[in-house]
C-alpha positions as CSV (number, residue, x, y, z in Angstrom):
1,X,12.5,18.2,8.0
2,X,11.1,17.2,4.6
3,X,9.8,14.2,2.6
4,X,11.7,12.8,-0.3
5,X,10.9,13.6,-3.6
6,X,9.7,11.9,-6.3
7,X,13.0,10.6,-8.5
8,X,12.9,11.2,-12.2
9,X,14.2,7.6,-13.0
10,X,14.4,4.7,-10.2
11,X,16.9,4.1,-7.6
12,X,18.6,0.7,-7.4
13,X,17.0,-1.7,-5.4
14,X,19.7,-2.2,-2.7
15,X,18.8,-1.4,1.1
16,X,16.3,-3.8,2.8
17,X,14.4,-0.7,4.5
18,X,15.1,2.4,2.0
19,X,11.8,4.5,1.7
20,X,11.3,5.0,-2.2
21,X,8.4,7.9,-3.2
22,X,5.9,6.0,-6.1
23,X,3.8,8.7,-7.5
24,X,0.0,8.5,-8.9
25,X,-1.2,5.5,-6.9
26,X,-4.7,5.7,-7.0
27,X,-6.0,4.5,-3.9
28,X,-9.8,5.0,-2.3
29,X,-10.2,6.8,-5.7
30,X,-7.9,9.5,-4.5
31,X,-4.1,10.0,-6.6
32,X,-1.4,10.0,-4.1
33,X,2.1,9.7,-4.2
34,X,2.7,6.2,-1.6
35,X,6.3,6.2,0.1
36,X,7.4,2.4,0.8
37,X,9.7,0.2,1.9
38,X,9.9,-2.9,-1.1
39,X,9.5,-6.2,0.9
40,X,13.3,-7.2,-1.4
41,X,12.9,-10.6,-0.6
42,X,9.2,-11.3,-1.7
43,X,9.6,-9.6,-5.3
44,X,12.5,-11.2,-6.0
45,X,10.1,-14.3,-5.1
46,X,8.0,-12.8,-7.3
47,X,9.9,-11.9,-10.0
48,X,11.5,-15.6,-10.0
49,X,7.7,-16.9,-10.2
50,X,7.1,-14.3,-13.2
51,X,3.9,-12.9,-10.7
52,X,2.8,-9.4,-10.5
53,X,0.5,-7.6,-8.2
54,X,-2.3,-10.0,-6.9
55,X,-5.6,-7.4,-6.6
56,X,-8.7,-9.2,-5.5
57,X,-9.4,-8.0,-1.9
58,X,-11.6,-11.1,-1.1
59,X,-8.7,-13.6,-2.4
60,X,-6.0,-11.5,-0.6
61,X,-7.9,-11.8,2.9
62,X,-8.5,-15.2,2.4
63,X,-4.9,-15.3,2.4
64,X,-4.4,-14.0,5.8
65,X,-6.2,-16.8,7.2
66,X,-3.0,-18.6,6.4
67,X,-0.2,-18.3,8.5
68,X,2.8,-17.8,5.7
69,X,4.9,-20.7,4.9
70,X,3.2,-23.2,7.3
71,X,1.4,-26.1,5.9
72,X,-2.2,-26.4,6.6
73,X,-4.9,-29.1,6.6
74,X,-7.9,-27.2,5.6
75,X,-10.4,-29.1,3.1
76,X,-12.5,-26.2,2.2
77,X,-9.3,-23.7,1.4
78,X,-7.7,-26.3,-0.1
79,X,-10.7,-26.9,-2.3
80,X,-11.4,-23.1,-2.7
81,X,-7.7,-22.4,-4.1
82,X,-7.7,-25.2,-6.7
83,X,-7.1,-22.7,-9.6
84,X,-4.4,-20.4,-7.3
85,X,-0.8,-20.7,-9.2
86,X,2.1,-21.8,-7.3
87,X,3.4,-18.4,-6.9
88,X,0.4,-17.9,-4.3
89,X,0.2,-20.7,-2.3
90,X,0.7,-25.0,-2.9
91,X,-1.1,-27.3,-2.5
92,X,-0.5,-30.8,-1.6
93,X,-2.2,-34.2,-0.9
94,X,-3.9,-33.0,1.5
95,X,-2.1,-29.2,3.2
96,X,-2.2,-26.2,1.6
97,X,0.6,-23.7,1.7
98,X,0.4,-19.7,1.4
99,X,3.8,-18.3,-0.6
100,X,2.1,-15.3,-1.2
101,X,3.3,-12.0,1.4
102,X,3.1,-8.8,1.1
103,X,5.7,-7.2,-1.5
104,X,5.8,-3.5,0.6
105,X,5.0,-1.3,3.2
106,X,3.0,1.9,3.1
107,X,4.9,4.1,5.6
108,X,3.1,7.8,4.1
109,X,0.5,9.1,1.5
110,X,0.7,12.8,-0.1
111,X,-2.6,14.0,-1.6
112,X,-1.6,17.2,-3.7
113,X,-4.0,20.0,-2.7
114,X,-5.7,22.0,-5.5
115,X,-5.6,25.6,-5.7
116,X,-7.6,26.9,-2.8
117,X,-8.6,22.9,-2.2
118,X,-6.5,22.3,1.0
119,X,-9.7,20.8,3.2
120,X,-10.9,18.7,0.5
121,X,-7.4,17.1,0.4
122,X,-7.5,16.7,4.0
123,X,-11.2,15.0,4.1
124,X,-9.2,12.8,1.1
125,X,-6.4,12.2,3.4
126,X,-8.2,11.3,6.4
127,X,-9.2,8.3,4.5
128,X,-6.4,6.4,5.2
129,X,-6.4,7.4,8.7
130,X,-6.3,3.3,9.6
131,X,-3.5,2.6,7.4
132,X,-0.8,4.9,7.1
133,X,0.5,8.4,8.2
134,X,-1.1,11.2,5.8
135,X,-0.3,14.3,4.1
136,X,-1.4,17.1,2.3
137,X,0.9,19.2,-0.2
138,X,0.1,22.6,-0.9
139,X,1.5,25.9,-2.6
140,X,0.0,27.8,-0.1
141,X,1.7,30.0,2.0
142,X,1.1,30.9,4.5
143,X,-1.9,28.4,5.0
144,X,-5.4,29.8,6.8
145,X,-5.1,28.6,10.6
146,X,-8.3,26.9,10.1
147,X,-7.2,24.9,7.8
148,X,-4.2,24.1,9.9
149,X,-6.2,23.3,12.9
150,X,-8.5,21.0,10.7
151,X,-5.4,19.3,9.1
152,X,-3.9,19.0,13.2
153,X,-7.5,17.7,14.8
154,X,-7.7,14.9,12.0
155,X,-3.2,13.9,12.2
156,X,-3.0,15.2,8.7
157,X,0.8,16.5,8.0
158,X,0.9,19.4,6.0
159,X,4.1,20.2,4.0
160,X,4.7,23.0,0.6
161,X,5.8,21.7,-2.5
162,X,9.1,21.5,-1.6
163,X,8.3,19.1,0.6
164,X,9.1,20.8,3.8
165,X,7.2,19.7,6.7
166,X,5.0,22.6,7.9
167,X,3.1,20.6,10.4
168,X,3.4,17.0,11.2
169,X,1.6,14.1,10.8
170,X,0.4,11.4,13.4
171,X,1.0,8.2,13.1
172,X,-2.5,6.3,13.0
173,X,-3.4,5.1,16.5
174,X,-4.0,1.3,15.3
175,X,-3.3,-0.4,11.7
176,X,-6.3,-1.8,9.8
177,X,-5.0,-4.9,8.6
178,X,-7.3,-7.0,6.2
179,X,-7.8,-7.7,2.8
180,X,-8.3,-4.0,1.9
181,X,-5.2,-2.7,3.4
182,X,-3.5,-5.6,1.7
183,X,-4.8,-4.3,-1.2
184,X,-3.3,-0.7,-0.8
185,X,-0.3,-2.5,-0.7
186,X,-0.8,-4.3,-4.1
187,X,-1.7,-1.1,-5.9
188,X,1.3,0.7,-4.7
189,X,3.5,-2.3,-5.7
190,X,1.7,-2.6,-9.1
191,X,2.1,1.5,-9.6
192,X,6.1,0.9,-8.7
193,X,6.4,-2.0,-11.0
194,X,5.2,0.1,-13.8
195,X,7.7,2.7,-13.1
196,X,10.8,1.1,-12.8
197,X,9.8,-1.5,-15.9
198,X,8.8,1.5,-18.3
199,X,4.9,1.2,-18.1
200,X,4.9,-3.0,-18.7
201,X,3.8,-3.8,-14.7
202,X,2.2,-6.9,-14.6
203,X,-0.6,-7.9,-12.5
204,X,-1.4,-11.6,-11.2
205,X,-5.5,-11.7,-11.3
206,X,-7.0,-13.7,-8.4
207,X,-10.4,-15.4,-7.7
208,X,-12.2,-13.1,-5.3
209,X,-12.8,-15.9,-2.4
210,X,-15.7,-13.8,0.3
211,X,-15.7,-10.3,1.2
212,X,-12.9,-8.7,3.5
213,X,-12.5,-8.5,7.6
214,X,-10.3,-6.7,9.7
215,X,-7.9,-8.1,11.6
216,X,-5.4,-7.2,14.3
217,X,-3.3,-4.5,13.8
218,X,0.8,-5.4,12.3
C-alpha cells in the first residue's frame, strides 16, 4: 500500500473525487503535505466569481449557520454581511443567501519527520486528530518499537519516504466541523491554487464575524 506522491507539475482537473497531494500547507503551525479531493463544482464557482480562498475563521463559521443555497430571513446576519461580495453569500430585500461552500476535502496530512524527530512529528500529527487521518514520514528504518507503539496508541500512520505504508493510520473517531476546520480547508485550497497558477493564488479576505464553535461532525 502507499500514498501518492507529490507531482512535479499539476494533474488536470478531471475526476469529481481524485485525491491530489498539495505540499507545504502550513496548518496549526506545522508544514504538511494535505491530500484532497477539489470540491470541482465550487471552484469553478469560484473561479467564475474571480474569488480565492476566504480565511477568517470567525466569518467562515458564521457561514455555517447558513444552510447553503437557502434563503434566510435573518436581520442581524443580514446586517452583519453588508460588506460580504456576492461570491459569498446575497443579499436581498430582506433574506440573505450563503453561495459560499467548501472548495475541498482533507482526506490525509503527512508531517515529514526530522532526523531522529519521529515523536515530535507524531505529537505534530496528533493535532489534527479531529479532522483528518494523519501521518508521519520518515527515513528511518527500521523505526524504534516505541516509537511505533506511540505512533499506534495516538492513530498516527507511519510510512518511509517512498511512501509505503509501514503502519496504518485511523481514521479520526468523530470530525470537528467549525470555523477552524473550515479553515484547514481554505489554506489547503489557497496552497493548491498557488501551485497549479505558478505562485499568483489569490485569497478573498473576510470580516472576522465572532469566534468559532464546533459543530456536528460531516
Amino acid at each position: 500500500m502507499h500514498l501518492p506522491m507529490v507531482a512535479s507539475s499539476p494533474t488536470p482537473l478531471t475526476s469529481p473525487r481524485s485525491r491530489e497531494p498539495v505540499a507545504g500547507v502550513i496548518l496549526f503551525g506545522v508544514r504538511v503535505t494535505a491530500y484532497v479531493i477539489i470540491d470541482i463544482v465550487e471552484h469553478r464557482r469560484r473561479q467564475a466569481a474571480g474569488m480565492g480562498a476566504v480565511t477568517s475563521p470567525g466569518l467562515l463559521d458564521r457561514l455555517l449557520d447558513l444552510p447553503p443555497a437557502v434563503p434566510i430571513i435573518d436581520p442581524v446576519l443580514w446586517a452583519e454581511m453588508a460588506d460580504q461580495p456576492p461570491g459569498i453569500l446575497e443579499r436581498d430585500n430582506d433574506s440573505i443567501t450563503r453561495r459560499l461552500s467548501s472548495p475541498l476535502t482533507i482526506t490525509d496530512v503527512v508531517v515529514r519527520a526530522g532526523a531522529r524527530r519521529e515523536l515530535r512529528a507524531i505529537q505534530d500529527a496528533s493535532l489534527f486528530a479531529g479532522f483528518t487521518r494523519r501521518w508521519v514520514a520518515t527515513a528511518r528504518d527500521p523505526m524504534p518499537e516505541a516509537t511505533m507503539l506511540e505512533a499506534k496508541m495516538f492513530g498516527v500512520g507511519i510510512v518511509d519516504l517512498a511512501h509505503r505504508v509501514l503502519l496504518p493510520a485511523e481514521k479520526p473517531v468523530s470530525l470537528t466541523v467549525d470555523g477552524w476546520s473550515w479553515l484547514l480547508e481554505e489554506k489547503a485550497y489557497r496552497r493548491w491554487l498557488t501551485e497549479r497558477l505558478g505562485g499568483r493564488g489569490n485569497q478573498s479576505p473576510g470580516r472576522a464575524t465572532g469566534a468559532a464553535s464546533v459543530r456536528a461532525a460531516r
